[in-house]
C-alpha positions in Angstrom: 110.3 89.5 86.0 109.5 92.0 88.2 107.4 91.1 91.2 104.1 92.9 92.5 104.5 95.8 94.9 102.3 98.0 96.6 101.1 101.6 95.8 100.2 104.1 98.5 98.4 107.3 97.6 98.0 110.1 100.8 94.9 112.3 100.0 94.0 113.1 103.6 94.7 116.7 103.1 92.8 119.3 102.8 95.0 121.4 100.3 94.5 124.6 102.0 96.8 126.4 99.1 94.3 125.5 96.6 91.5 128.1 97.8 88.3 125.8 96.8 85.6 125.0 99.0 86.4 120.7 98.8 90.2 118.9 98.6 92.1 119.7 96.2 92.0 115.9 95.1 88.4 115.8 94.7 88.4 118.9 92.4 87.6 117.8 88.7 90.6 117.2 86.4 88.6 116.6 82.7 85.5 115.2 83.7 86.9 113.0 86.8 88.3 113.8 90.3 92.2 114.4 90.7 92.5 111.6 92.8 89.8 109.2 90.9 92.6 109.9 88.1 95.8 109.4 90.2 94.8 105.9 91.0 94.2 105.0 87.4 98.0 105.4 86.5 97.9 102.2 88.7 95.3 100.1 89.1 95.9 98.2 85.9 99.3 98.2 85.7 100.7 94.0 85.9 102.9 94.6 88.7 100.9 96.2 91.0 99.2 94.2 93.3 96.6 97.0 94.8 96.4 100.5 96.1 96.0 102.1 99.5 93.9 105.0 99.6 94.8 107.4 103.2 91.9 109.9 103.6 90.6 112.2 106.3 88.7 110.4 109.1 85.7 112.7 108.0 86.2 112.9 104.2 82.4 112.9 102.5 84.1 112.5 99.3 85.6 109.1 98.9 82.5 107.3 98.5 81.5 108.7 95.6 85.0 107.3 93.5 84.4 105.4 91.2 87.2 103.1 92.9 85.3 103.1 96.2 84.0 99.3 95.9 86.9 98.0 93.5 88.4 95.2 95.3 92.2 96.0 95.1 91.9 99.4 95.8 91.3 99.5 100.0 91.0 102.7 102.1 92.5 103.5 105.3 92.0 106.6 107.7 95.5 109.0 107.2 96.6 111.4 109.9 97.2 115.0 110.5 101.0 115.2 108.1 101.5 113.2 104.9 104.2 110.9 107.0 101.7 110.0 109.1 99.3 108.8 106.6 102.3 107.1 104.7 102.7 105.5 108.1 99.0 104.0 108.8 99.0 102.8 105.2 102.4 100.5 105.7 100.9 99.8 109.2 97.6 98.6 107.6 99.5 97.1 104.8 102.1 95.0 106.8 98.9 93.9 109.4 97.0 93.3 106.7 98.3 92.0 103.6 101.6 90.1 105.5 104.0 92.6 103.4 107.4 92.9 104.9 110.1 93.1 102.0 108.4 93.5 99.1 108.8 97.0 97.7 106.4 100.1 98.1 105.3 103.1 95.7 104.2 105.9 97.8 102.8 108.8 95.1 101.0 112.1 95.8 96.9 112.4 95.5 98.1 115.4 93.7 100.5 114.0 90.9 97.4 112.7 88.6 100.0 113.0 84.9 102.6 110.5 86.0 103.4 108.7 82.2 103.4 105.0 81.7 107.1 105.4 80.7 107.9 107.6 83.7 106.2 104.8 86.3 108.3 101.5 84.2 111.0 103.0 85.0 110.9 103.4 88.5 109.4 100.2 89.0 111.8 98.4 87.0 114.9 100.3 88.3 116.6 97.9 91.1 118.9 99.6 94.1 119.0 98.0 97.6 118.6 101.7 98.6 115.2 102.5 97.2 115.0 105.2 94.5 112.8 108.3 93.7 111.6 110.1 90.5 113.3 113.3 90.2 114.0 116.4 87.6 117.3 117.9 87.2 117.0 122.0 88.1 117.0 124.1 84.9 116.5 127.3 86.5 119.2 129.4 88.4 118.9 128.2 91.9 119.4 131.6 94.7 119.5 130.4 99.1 117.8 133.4 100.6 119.6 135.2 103.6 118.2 134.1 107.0 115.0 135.7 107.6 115.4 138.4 104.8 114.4 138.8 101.2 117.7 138.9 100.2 120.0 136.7 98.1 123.3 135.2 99.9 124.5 133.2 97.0 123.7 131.6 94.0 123.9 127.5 94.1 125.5 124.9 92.0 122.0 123.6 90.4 124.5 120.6 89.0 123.7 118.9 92.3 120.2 120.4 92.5 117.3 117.7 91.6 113.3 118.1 92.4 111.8 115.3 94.5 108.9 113.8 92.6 106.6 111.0 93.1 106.5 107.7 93.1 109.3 106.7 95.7 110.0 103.2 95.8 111.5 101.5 99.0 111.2 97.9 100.8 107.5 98.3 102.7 109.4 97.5 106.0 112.5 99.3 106.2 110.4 102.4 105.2 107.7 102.3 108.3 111.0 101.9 110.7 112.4 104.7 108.8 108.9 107.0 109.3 108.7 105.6 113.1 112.3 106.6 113.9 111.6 110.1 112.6 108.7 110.8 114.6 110.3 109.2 117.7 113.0 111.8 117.3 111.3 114.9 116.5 112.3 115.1 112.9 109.9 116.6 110.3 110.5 114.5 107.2 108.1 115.9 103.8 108.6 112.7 101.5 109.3 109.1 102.0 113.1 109.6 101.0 113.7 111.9 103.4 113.2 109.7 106.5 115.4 107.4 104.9 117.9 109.8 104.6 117.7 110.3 108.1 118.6 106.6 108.5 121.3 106.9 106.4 120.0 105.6 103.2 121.5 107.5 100.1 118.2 106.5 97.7 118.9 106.6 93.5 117.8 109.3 91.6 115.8 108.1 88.6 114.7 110.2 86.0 111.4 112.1 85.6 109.0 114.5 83.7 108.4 117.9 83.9 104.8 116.9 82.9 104.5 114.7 86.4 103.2 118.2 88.4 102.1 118.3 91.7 98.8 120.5 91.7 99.2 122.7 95.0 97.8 126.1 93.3 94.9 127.4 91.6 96.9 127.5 88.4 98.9 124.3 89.0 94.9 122.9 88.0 95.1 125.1 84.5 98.7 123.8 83.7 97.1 120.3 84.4 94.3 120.4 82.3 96.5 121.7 79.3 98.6 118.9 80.1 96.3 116.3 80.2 94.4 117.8 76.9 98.2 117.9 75.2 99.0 114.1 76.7 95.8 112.4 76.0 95.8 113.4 71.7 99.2 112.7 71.6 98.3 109.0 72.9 100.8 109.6 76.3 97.5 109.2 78.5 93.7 107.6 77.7 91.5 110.3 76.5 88.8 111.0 78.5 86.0 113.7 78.6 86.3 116.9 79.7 84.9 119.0 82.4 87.4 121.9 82.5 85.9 123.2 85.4 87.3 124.5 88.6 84.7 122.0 90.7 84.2 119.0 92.8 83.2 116.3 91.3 79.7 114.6 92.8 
């Protein structure tokens, strides 16, 4: 049986790429805010045992989700970088909640498609050195030439995978892996990579293409046809929709 873990979701951003007046999270994704949406994939879900919410010290936002009073979804303040936030929310949750060993999901605001199927099987696969949800590259991958737009050579995309989210790893090792980073300088974008940096070599689990990350003003129209295409065929709830480029209030 597979025992409960911990989700932590970083939306202190501002999403600066996105060009809209609120964060991206809070923008409406069919008739509910991005992030309202990304904590849904989780909160019901039997092996979860809550969710960690990081937002901005001065984010207006969050108290109007309609998670905001739920009692296993608990908010913390984030920091400036995503591995900051990452690190307050094992902080709070090790202070806390008394979680040492048990397992962690940390999963983008951003990533509100993640599939049922997609999340079992990162939760049920087991590796004593974590594991992350990934895609294989299907496109020809080029390295640029040092500071020119210019192609040096072609890679082998055999050994090329995309980092998704959720990454899994035991709540504990990860915050000494995010603390030994930051003592040392080193800029690490996603949980795996400050285990890396410890010398973890984390499993690569399989994906979807449909588990986007909305960074872009289009990344939101590829989401709503997504979600419209996922919900009728019964791979998400339906819900209503509000395909508007807005905050949600």
């Amino acid at each position: 049986m597979t025992s409960s873990l911990w989700v932590i979701i970083p939306a202190a951003g501002v999403g600066q790429r996105m060009q809209s007046h609120c964060p991206k999270q809070y923008l409406s994704l069919a008739g509910q805010t991005i992030l309202d949406r990304t904590i849904d994939i989780f909160i019901s879900h039997v092996s979860v045992a809550g969710v960690l919410v990081g937002v901005g010290e001065h984010d207006a936002y969050w108290p109007d989700s309609k998670w905001y009073q739920h009692d296993r979804v608990h908010r913390f303040t984030g920091g400036k970088e995503r591995c900051d936030t990452v690190q307050k929310g094992l902080e709070y949750l090790l202070s806390g909640f008394g979680v040492t060993q048990q397992d962690v999901l940390v999963h983008d605001a951003a990533r509100p498609l993640l599939s049922p199927t997609a999340l079992k099987r990162i939760i049920d696969h087991r590796s004593d050195q974590g594991a992350i949800l990934a895609m294989p590259v299907k496109e020809t991958v080029k390295r640029q030439v040092a500071e020119q737009n210019a192609v040096d050579i072609t890679l082998d995309r055999s050994t090329i995978w995309l980092a998704q989210t959720p990454q899994k790893f035991p709540a504990q090792a990860l915050l000494t892996a995010l603390q030994t980073a930051q003592t040392q300088g080193i800029t690490v974008t996603d949980e795996c990579s400050a285990m890396e940096f410890v010398g973890w070599h984390p499993d690569l689990v399989i994906g979807e293409s449909s588990n986007i990350k909305i960074t872009l003003p289009e990344d939101l129209l590829i989401a709503e046809a997504l979600f419209s295409f996922l919900s009728s065929s019964g791979v998400l709830s339906p819900s209503s929709f509000n395909l508007n480029n807005e905050c949600v209030s």
